[in-house]
Every structure is written in C-alpha cells, then in structure tokens.
N, C-alpha and C positions, 0 to 999 in steps of 0.2 A: 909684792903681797900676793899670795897665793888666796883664791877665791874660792876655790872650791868647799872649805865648810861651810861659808854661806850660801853657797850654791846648790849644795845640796841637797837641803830640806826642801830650799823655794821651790827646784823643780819635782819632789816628790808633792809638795801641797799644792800644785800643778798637774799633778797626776804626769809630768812628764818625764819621772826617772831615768825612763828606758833611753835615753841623750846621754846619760852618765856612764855607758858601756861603748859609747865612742866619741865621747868629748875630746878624752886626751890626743885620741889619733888623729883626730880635725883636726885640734891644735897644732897640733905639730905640721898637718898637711896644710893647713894656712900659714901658718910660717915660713915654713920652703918655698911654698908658690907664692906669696905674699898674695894672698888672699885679699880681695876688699872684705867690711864687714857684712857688708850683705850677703857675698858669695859664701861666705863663712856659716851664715847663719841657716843660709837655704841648702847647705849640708846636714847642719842638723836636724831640719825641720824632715828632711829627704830622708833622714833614717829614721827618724821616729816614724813616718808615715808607712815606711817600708815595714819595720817592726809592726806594728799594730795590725797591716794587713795578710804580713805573715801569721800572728795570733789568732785574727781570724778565722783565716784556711784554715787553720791547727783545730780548731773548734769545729767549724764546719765540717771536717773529717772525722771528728772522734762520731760528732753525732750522726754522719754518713750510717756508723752501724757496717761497714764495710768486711768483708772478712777476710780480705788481706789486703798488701797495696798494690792495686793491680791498676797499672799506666796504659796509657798507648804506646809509650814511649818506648814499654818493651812486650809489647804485641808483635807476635811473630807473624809477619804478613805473606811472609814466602812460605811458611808452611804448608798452608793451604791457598796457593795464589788462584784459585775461584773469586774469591773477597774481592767486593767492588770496594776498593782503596777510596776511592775518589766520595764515593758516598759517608765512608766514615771517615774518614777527613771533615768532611762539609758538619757531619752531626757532632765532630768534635769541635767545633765555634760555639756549638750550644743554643742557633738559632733553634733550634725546636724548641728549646724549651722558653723561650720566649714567646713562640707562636703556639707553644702549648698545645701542642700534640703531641701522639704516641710515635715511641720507634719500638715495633716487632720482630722482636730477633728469634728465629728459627734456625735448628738443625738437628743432628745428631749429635750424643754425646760426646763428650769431649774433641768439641770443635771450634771450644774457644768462646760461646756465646757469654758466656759468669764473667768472665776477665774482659771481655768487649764493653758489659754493658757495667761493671765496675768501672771501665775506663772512661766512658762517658763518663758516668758521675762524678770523676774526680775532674776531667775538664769542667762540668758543668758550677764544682765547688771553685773550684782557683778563680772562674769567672764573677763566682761569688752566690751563686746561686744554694740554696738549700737541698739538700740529697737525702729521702732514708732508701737504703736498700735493705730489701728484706725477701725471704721465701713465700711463697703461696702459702706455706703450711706456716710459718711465724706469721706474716700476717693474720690470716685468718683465725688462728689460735690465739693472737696476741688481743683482736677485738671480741672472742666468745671469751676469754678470763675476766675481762676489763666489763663486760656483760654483768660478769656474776658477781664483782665488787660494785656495781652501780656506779662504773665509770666509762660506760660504752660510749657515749656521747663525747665526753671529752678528748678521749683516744682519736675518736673517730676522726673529729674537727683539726684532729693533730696532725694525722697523715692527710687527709684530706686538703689540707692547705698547704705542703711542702713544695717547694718548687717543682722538684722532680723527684717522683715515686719511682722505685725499678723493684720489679716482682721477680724474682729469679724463681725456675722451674714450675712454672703454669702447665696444670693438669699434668705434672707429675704421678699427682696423687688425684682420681678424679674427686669432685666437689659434691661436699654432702646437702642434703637440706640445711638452711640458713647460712651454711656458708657461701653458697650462691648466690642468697639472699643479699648477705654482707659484701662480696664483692661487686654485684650489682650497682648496690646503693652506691659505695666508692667512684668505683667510675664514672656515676652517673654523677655524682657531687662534683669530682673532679674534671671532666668535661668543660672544654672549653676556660679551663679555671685554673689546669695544673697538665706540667708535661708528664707523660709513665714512659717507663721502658721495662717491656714484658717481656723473657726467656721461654723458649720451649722447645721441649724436645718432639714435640707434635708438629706435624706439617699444617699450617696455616688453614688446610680447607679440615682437616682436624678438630681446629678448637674447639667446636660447638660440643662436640663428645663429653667434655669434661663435664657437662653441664648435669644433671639431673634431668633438673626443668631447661626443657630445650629452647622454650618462648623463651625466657629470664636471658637464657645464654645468647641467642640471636640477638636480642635488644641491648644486654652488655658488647656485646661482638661492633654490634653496629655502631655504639659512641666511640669505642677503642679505636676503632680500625680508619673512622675517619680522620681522615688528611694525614693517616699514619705516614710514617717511611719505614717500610718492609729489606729485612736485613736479612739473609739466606746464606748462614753458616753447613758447606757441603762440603766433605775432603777428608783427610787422615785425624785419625782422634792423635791431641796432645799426649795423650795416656794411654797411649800404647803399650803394652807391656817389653820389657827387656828381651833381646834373643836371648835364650838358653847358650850357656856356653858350649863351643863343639868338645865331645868327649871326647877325654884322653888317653895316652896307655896306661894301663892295669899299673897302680905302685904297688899295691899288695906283693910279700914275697913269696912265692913259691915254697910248699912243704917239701925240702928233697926225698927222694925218696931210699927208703932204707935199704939196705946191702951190708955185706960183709965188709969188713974191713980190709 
C-alpha cells in the first residue's frame, strides 16, 4: 500500500511539506542501508531542519539590502598582501557582533573595503545574525524621507536594533545639518546595543572633518570608535584600469601613387 496520499496533506497540515522533496530518496537510502526506524526518521527530521535554516539565510539576505554577493570566500587576499589576514579571519566568527562593537574599515578607493565589509555581513547572516547594509547617503536620506511621512521614529527603531549595521562610504559626502544630528542619535542608540561596520575612504584621524558640528562629531567618534577593531585597507585599487593595447602597424592601404602607364 503506497502511503503517500495520506501522507501528504498530514505533513503540509504540519507545515512540514518540505520532507516530501526527499522522502523518496531516504526511502530508498533506508532500504539499502537497512536503516533502523529511528535512523530513518532523524534523516528527515535532518533535512527539514537543514531546509528551514537554509530559508532563513535566504531571508536574512534579501533583507541584508546587499549590493552584490560579495563572500570572503572570494576575497582576493594576495592582491593586496598588507591585509592583516589573521584579524579578518577572527571578525569573520562574528564575535564582534556579539560583543557589539564597531569594526572601521579604512583606505583608498578601490581597495576592497564594500566587498570586506559585505563579506562580514554575509558571515555574520549564515551565523544567523541580522544585517542591513546601506550608504551614508541612503541611510541618512532613507531617515529625512521617513521624517516627512511621519515615520521617522519607526525607521529609526528599525535600523537601530539590527544586529549589525554596516554604513558603506562615511564622509564620502560630508554631513549636512541634521544629518549629523541623525547619525549621532544612531550611534548613540546603538552603542553598546548593536554591532556597525563603517567604510571610509578617509584616514581615521580624518573622520571628524565630515562633521559640520565638530562637538556632535567627536562624541559620535567617541561611542564608534570604542573597543572598535580598526581595519587599514592600503595597496593597489581592484579597478585599475585595463593597459591600453600596444599599437600596431598601419592596416590602412597606401594611395599608390599615379604615373604613366
């Protein structure tokens, strides 16, 4: 007697469907191995869990907000071999954002700092932690719109409680009245509350420039920076431009030139 139409439904009215996309091959792989029932069961129970926490990540990525998928796993570390390997290794565990502090990633452009601190954030999801990354300038624009529809508060409480914030290109752009304001308050909420990871293409003793208000920016500076870990992207930009091709001989043909016949 084949079991499977009543089995069916029972495991969708179980919400446990997702067992019906490798029933059959258990099946079968208990048979061969002559399986006990137990061992049998603690397969399926083993891919549905697998499932679900893969659905998860899936989630937790979309809502990353990420702009591409950028891994450690294909971080070029020889390119620029300055990179203390050893220290992003260790931030790739994602204790920091357990202990909920910053990591400040510094350098020059195209030195890898967007794909570093993407790559954090994608460790930090798989471990299951919550991630939005976002720019200085979407950030701060995303809470003065939310401002004008009378939903600043809500936004705010939003990023403000994600596991780990990462702000990609701080002081980029320097920061206007109230937007300093708005990042202020952030990191001050966030403090000791939530981990960040800040990009910039400004050297570290730098940052405070971006400010306006130079008080606001020291007192912001000072909840960030403590018990950060300071990351120093130095070496060849990834985006380099292509060599020009070496020029070749002339194909053009030559006009002969006229004469009698």
């Amino acid at each position: 007697m084949n079991p499977m139409p009543e089995l069916s439904p029972m495991l969708k009215q179980l919400r446990l469907s997702g067992i019906l996309d490798s029933l059959e091959a258990r099946n079968r792989e208990a048979i061969e191995n002559k399986l006990a029932y137990p061992e049998f069961l603690a397969l399926l129970v083993g891919d549905e869990i697998a499932r679900r926490e893969q659905k998860k990540l899936q989630t937790r990525l979309r809502r990353a907000n990420f702009r591409t998928h950028k891994t450690l796993e294909d971080f070029d570390f020889d390119f620029n071999p300055k990179i203390n390997r050893a220290l992003i290794q260790e931030l790739a565990s994602a204790r920091f954002v357990e202990e909920k502090v910053a990591v400040l990633i510094a350098g020059p452009c195209g030195t890898g700092k967007s794909h570093l601190a993407q790559a954090l954030g994608h460790c930090a999801a798989r471990l299951g932690h919550d991630v939005l990354f976002t720019t200085q300038s979407q950030l701060l624009g995303n809470l003065n719109a939310a401002r004008a529809t009378g939903s600043y508060e809500r936004r705010f409480q939003t990023i403000a409680r994600v596991d780990l914030l990462i702000i990609d290109d701080f002081g980029l752009k320097p920061l206007r009245p109230q937007q300093d304001e708005d990042l202020h308050d952030l990191i001050g909420e966030r403090y000791e509350r939530g981990a960040t990871v800040v990009t910039s293409n400004l050297e570290f003793s730098e940052w405070g420039e971006a400010f306006p208000n130079r008080l606001l920016g020291a007192a912001t500076l000072d909840r960030l920076r403590h018990n950060a870990h300071r990351v120093v992207l130095d070496g060849d930009s990834y985006r380099a431009p292509r060599p020009m091709p070496k020029a070749g001989k002339s194909t053009v043909a030559k006009t002969p030139k006229s004469g009698n016949p």
